[in-house]
Each structure stands twice: as structure tokens, then as C-alpha cells.
C-alpha positions in Angstrom: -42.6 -74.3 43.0 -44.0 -70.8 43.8 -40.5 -70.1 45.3 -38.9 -71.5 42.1 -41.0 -69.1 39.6 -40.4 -66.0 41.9 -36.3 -66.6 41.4 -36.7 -67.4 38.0 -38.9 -63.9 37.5 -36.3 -61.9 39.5 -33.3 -63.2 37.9 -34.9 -62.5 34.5 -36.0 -59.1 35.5 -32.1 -58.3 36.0 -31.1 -59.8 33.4 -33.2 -57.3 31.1 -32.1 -54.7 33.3 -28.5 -55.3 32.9 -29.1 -55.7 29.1 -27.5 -59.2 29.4 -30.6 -61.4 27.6 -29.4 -61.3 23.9 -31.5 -59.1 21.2 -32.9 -59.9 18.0 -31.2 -58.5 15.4 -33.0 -55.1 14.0 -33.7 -55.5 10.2 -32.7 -51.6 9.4 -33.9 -51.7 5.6 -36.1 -49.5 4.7 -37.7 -47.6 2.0 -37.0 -43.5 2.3 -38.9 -40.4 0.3 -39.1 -40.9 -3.4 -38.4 -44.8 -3.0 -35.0 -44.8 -2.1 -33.3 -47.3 0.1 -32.9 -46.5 3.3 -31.6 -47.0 6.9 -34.3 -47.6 9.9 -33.9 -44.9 12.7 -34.0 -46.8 16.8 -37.1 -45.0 16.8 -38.9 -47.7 14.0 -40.5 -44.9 12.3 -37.4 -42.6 11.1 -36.1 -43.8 8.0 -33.0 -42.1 6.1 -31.5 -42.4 2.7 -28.6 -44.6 2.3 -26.1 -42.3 1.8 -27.1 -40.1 4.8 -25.4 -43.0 6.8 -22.1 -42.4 8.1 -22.0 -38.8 6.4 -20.8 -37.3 10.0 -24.3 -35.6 10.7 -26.4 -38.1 13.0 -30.0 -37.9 11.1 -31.3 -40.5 13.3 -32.5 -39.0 16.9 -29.7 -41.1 18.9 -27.1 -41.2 16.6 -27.5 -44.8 15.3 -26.8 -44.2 11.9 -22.9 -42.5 12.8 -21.9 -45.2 15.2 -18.2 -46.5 14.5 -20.0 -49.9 14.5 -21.3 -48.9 11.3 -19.2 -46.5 10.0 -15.9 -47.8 11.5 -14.5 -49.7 8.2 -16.4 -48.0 5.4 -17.8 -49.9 3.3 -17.5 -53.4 4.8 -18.9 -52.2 8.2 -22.5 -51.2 6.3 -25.1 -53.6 6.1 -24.7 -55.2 2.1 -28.4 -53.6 1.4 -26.8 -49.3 1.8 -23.9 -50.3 -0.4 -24.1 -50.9 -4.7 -20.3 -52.0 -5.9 -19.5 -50.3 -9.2 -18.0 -52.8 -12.0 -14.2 -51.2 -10.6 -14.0 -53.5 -7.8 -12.8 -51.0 -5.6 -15.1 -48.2 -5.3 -18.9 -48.0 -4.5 -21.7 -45.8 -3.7 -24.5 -45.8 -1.6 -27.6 -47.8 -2.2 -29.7 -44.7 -3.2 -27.3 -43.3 -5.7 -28.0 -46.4 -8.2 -30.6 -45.2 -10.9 -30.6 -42.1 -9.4 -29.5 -40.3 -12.8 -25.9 -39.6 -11.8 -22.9 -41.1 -12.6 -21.6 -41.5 -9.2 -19.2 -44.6 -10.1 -17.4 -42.5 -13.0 -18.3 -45.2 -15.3 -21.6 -44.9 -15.0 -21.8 -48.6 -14.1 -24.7 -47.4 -11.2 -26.9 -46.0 -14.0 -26.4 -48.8 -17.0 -25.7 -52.2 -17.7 -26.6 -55.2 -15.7 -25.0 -54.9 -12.3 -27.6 -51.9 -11.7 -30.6 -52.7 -13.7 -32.1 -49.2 -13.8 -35.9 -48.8 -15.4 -35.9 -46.7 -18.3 -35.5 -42.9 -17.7 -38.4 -41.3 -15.3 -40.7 -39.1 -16.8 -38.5 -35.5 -16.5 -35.8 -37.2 -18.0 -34.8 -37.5 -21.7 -33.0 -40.7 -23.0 -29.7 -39.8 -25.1 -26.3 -40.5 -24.8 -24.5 -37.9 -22.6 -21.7 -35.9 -23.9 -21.0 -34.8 -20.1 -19.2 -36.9 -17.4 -21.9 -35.7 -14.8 -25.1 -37.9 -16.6 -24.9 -41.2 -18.3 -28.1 -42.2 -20.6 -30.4 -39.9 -19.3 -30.3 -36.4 -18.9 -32.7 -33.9 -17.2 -35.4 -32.5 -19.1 -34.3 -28.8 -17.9 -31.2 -28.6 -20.0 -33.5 -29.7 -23.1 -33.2 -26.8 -25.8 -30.8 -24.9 -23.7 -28.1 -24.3 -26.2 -25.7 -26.1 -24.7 -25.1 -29.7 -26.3 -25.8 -32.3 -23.7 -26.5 -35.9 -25.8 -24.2 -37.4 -28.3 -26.6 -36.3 -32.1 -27.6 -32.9 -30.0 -30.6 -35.1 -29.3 -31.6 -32.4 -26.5 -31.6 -29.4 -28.7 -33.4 -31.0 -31.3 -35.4 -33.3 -30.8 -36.2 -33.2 -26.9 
């Protein structure tokens, strides 16, 4: 039985060597500076924003996050938890550009309505309807009584 163990051992010890034993799947979600989605590094401690993934500069110390694995069939090759679909079936954004303020879907369907559910606007934002593609129903408090209208009522020159 000793004999028996000692094989079993050594033909376990090759088969981690040879990287044949199958791995658990690696849960990459994580959650990157100012609370944004993000993608866990090899390294377990690295994590990125969504949309640093597959932007052809390797952020993570090995490379992980531009592997053609992931970024070979953009964006059904991403894990579903990088990718928000915008209500025009065929575009989306990264994960961390819902809520983030900008209309990145053009319709601003990542910043309003029910398919994005985005809290009310954060403390250096003012709430008004923009006049600009760039913002949807927040704008930032900066271009308050600059001159230039920003919000549907001129909201921003007024009353901001």
C-alpha cells in the first residue's frame, strides 16, 4: 500500500507539473478606485477598471487582461459582469462607464432609465436636462455659471 501511495503521489506531482489537473475557474470581478467595476489581475491583488480591458495596453503584470481569449470577439469574449448593453441592441460599453456621468451609449441609455439604474447625481454634479450630447441628466458642477448654457431652462446659469 506504501508502494501504491508513492505512485499515486508521483503521478500527481506530474500531473501539476505538466498543468494537466484541471483549475478552478478564477472569479475576475472586482471592485476598482472610486467603486468601479473591475477586472482581477493573476496576481489577486491588482484590480483594473472595466474598460482598461482589452484597450491594447496590458495593465495587468502578465498581460491577462489583453489575451485574445478575452479580447478575441469583443464583446462576447468578456466575462457578462465588464460589459453594460445600451437599449440599441448592438452597441455597449464597459461596465464602469454606466452612471459614470457620460453618455457613452449616445442615448444616454447608460446614464437613465431602467436598464442602468443610476443613483441620483453625486455630490459635484447638478441635476438638469442637458442641452449637450456629451452629458445626459447631470452635468458637472464646473460648467455651473460659466456663461455657456448647459441644461434645458439655463438651470446651470441660474439656479446652480
Amino acid at each position: 500500500s506504501a508502494t501504491i501511495l508513492l505512485v499515486l503521489a508521483a503521478a500527481v506531482a506530474l500531473a501539476v507539473a505538466l498543468g494537466l489537473l484541471l483549475q478552478v475557474p478564477v472569479n475576475r470581478f472586482c471592485t476598482a478606485s472610486s467603486n468601479q467595476t473591475g477586472f482581477l489581475c493573476n496576481d489577486r491583488e491588482t484590480c483594473i477598471p472595466a474598460s482598461q480591458v482589452c484597450d491594447s495596453i496590458s495593465n495587468c503584470r502578465h498581460g491577462e487582461d489583453e489575451q485574445e481569449k478575452l479580447c478575441g470577439d469583443l464583446p462576447h469574449s468578456l466575462p457578462g459582469f465588464l460589459v453594460f448593453h445600451c437599449s440599441n441592441p448592438r452597441s455597449w460599453v464597459y461596465a464602469d462607464q454606466r452612471c459614470d456621468g457620460m453618455n457613452d451609449c449616445g442615448d444616454c441609455s447608460d446614464e437613465m432609465g431602467s436598464l442602468a439604474a443610476c443613483p441620483p447625481c453625486r455630490s459635484q454634479w447638478w441635476s438638469c436636462s442637458s442641452v449637450f450630447y456629451e452629458y445626459c441628466s447631470c452635468i458637472p458642477r464646473r460648467l455651473c455659471r460659466d456663461g455657456i448654457q448647459h441644461c434645458l431652462g439655463w438651470s446651470d446659469e441660474y439656479l446652480c
